[in-house]
N, C-alpha and C positions, 0 to 999 in steps of 0.2 A: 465395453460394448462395441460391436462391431455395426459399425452404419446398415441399416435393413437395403439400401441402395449402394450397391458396392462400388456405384460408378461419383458418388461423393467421398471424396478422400481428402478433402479439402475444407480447415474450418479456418474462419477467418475472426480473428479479435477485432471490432470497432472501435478504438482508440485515440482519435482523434479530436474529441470534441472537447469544450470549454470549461463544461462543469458551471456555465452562470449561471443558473439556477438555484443551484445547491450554495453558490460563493466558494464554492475549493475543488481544487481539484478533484474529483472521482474517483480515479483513478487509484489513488492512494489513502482510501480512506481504508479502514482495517476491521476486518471481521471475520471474528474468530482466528484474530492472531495471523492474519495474512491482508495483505490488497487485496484489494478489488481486482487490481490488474494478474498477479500474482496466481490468484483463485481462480479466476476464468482463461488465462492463460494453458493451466493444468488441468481444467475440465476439455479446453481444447485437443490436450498432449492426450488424453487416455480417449478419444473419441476417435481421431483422425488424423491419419500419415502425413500429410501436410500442414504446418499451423504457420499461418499470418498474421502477422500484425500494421492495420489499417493506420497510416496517420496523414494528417493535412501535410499542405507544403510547407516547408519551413519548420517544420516542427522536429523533433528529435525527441527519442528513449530510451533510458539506461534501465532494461530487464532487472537486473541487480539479479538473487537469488535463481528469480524466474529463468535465466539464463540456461540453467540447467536443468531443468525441465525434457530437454531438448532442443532439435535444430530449430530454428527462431526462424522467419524469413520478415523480415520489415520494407515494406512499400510506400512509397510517399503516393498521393495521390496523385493522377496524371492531372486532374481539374480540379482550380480553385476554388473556395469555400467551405474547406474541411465538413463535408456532409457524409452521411452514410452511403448514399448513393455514390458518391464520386470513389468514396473506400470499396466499392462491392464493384463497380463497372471496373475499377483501375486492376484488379484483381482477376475479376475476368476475362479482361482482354487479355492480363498476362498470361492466366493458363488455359484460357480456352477449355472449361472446364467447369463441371455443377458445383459447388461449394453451400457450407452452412459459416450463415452469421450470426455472430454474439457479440451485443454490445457490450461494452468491457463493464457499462454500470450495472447489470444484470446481479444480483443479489445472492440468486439460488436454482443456478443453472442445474434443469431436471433434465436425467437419462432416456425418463420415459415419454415426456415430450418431445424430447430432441430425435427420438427415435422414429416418433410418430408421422414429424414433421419429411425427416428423409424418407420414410417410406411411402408417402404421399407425391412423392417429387416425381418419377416416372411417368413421362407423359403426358405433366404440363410444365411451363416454366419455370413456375412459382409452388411453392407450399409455406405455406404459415399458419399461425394459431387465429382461430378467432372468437372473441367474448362479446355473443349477441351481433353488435355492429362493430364491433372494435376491431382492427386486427393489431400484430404484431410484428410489423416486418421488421425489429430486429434481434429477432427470436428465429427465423426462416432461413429454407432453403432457394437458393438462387440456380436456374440452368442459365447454361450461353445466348436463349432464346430471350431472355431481358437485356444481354448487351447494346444490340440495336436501341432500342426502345429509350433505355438510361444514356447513352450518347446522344441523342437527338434532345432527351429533354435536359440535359444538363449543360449541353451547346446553346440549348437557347434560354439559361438562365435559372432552370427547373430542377427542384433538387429536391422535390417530396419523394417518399416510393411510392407515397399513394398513388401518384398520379402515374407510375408504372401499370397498378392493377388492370385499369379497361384495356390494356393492347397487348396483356399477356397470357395466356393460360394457367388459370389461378387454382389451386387447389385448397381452399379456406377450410383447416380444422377447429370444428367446434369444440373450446375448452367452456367448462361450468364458471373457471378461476383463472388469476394471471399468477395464480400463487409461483407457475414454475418456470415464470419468467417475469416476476415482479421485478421494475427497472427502479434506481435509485434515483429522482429528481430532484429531493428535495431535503434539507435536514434531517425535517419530519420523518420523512420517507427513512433517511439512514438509522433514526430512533427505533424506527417500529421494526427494520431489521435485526440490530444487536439483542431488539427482546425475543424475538422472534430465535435466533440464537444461541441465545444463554440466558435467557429470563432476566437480564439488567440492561437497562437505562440508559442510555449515554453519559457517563459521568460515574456511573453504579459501580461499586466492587464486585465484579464476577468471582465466580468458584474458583479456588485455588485450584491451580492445572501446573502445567509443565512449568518449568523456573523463566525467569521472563528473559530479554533479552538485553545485554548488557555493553555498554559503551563508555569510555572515560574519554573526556577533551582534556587536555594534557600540552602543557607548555611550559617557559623558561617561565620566569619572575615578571610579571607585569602584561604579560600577553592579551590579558583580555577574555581568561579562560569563564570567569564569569557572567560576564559582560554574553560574550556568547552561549552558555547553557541561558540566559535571561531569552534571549534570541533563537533559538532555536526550540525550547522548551513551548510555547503557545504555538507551535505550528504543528509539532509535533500532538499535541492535546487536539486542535483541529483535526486533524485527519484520525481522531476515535479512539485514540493510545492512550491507555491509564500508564499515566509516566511516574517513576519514582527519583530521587537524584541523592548522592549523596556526597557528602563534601568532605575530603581527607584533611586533618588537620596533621601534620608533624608533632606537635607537641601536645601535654597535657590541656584538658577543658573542661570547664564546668559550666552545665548548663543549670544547676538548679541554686538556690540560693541559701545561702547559711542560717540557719535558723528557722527557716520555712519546716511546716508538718512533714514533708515528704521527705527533706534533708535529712529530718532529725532520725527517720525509717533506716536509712542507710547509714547514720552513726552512728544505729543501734545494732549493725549486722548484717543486714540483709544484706544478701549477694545480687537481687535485683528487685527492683521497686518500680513501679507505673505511677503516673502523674495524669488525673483524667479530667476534663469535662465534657459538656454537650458537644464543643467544636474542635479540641485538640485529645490527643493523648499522644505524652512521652513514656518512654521505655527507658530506665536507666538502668545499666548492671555495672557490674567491677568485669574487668578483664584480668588473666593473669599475664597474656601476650597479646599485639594487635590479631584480629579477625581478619581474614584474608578478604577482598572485595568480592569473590565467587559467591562466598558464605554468607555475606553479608547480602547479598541480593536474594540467594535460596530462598534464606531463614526469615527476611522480615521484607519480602515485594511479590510474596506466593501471590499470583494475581494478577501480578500487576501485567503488563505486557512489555516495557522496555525502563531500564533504569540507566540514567545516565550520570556517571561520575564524576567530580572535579578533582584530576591528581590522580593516584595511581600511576605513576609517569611510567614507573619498570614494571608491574608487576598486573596490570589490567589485560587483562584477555586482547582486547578490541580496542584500539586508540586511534580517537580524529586531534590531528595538534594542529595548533594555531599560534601561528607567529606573526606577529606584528614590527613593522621594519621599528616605528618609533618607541619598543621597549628596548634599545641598545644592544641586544643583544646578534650578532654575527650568523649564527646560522641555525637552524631550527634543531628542535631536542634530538628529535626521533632519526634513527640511521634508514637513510634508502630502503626502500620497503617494509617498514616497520608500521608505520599509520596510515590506517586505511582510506584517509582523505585528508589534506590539510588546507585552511581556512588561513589565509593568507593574504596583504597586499604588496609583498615581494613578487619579483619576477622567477619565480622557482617553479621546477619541471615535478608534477604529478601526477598522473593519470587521473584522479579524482583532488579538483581543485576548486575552490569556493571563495568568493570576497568574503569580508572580513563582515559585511553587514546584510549577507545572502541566507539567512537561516530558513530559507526556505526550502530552496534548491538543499543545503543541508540537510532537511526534514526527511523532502523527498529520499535522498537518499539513503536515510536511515531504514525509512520507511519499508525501502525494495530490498533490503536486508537482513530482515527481522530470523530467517530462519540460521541464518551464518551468526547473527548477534548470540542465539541464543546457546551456540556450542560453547564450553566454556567447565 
């Protein structure tokens, strides 16, 4: 789509905020197999030659995937209080120039509103959506005629944009719905998105789609390699990911019990038997050789969105290692450039590096990943 006002080239991502509301971050919650940040980053990139990304002071973002989207410009706010105002003025003083805003929580950023919105822009300062009395300013276009206006109120403390509207020329378009710029505040709110969709639930088995994406944490003897999938695994669940894991054992195992109905199935032949009730089922077969971990994720996490491994040290696609100083062990598994993050409280040089009890930041950047996890 090409902006209906040629003289907006400019979209800017609102990225800065807290998520307290919701209790997680926003940013990283996943739908339809991508962020949040990720998704509106790319409705940015196919809209408009310039894409920014709004954040407070002090604060910091690793794009991950989104990276490649395109060229990124990342802004810290000139004024404190990480608000959306201080992300739109700091923006505009820098290019002196009309821009469109999108809050990064925006759900299901629409072409045809967004379109509506800039064509409305010529000629007054402001354009935005409005429902009855509602409006939408972070869903709008911004001209350089609000900088004034947002420096004066944000100098003296003022950080609504409502309180922009009386001193600027507003162009308020009537939507029926916010359906095409429904924002994410709340759990709930992220619930009634995912069904919205793919018709499941938060928690729900979705339709088998693409193979999910795959990761193994990987270490010497004693590392702590479970200890962190424990750690990392509920944060990852928080931000919307039906997570699968699966654990390499070296040697033979048996999970079912001798004498039991099910055993006695596979004494008598069967090449593969199921074990069910209301809250579990096991799959058991005979192998003639180990299954490769690719295979192993294809064929039994159709579904799922990320599966993460314990082991696979040589042979996983995607590996995060973690070495811990106090398993005795001298230097970590993985040779220079081989693990795409390690989780660590040694003093060792990473580019992507994590404490040992950060599984959050982990998550995170699992999370901004997802499209590199799933090649494989």
């Amino acid at each position: 789509m090409a902006p209906a006002d040629d003289n907006v080239t400019i979209g800017v991502l609102l990225a800065g905020g807290g998520g307290r509301r919701a209790g997680v971050d926003k940013r990283f919650l996943v739908l339809e197999g991508q962020s949040l940040l990720h998704r509106n980053l790319a409705f940015l990139h196919r809209h408009f030659e310039t894409v920014v990304v709004s954040l407070g002071q002090g604060q910091q973002l690793d794009l991950g995937d989104a990276a490649g989207l395109g060229q990124t410009e990342i802004v810290t706010d000139a004024w404190a209080g990480s608000s959306p105002m201080a992300g739109i003025a700091t923006v505009l003083q820098r290019h002196r120039a009309p821009l469109f805003a999108l809050a990064v929580d925006v759900a299901f950023p629409d072409q045809a509103a967004c379109a509506r919105v800039l064509a409305a822009l010529p000629g007054h300062d402001l354009a935005l959506p409005a429902i009855d009395s509602h409006y939408q300013p972070l869903f709008a276009a911004y001209g350089p005629g609000c900088l004034p206006v947002m420096t004066r109120l944000l100098e003296s403390g003022r950080h609504s944009l409502l309180d922009v509207l009386p001193e600027t020329r507003v162009a308020a378009l009537p939507f029926a719905g916010d359906e095409p710029f429904t924002s994410i505040n709340t759990m709930d709110d992220y619930a009634a998105a995912r069904l919205r969709a793919g018709g499941a639930g938060r928690g729900a088995a979705p339709p088998a789609g693409p193979a999910p994406a795959l990761v193994a944490i990987v270490g010497k003897s004693d590392s702590g390699k479970t200890t962190l999938i424990e750690k990392v695994v509920p944060e990852l669940v928080r931000f919307g990911l039906r997570v699968g894991t699966v654990k390499h054992d070296a040697h033979s195992f048996e999970i079912d019990h001798p004498g039991k109905d099910s055993w006695r199935h596979g004494q008598a032949g069967a090449h593969a038997y199921v074990v069910a009730s209301r809250e579990r089922l096991a799959y058991i077969a005979r192998l003639d050789g180990e299954m490769p971990l690719a295979d192993i994720a294809r064929r039994y996490f159709a579904g799922f969105d990320l599966v993460v491994a314990e082991g696979y040290k040589r042979t996983a696609p995607h590996r995060v290692e973690i070495f811990r100083t106090g398993a005795g062990h001298d230097a970590p598994l993985c040779e220079p450039g081989e693990a795409l993050a390690l989780v660590t409280d040694a003093p060792l040089d990473h580019a992507y590096r994590f404490g040992l009890d950060d599984g959050l930041a982990l998550a995170r950047f699992l999370v901004t990943r997802l499209d590199s996890l799933r090649r494989y």
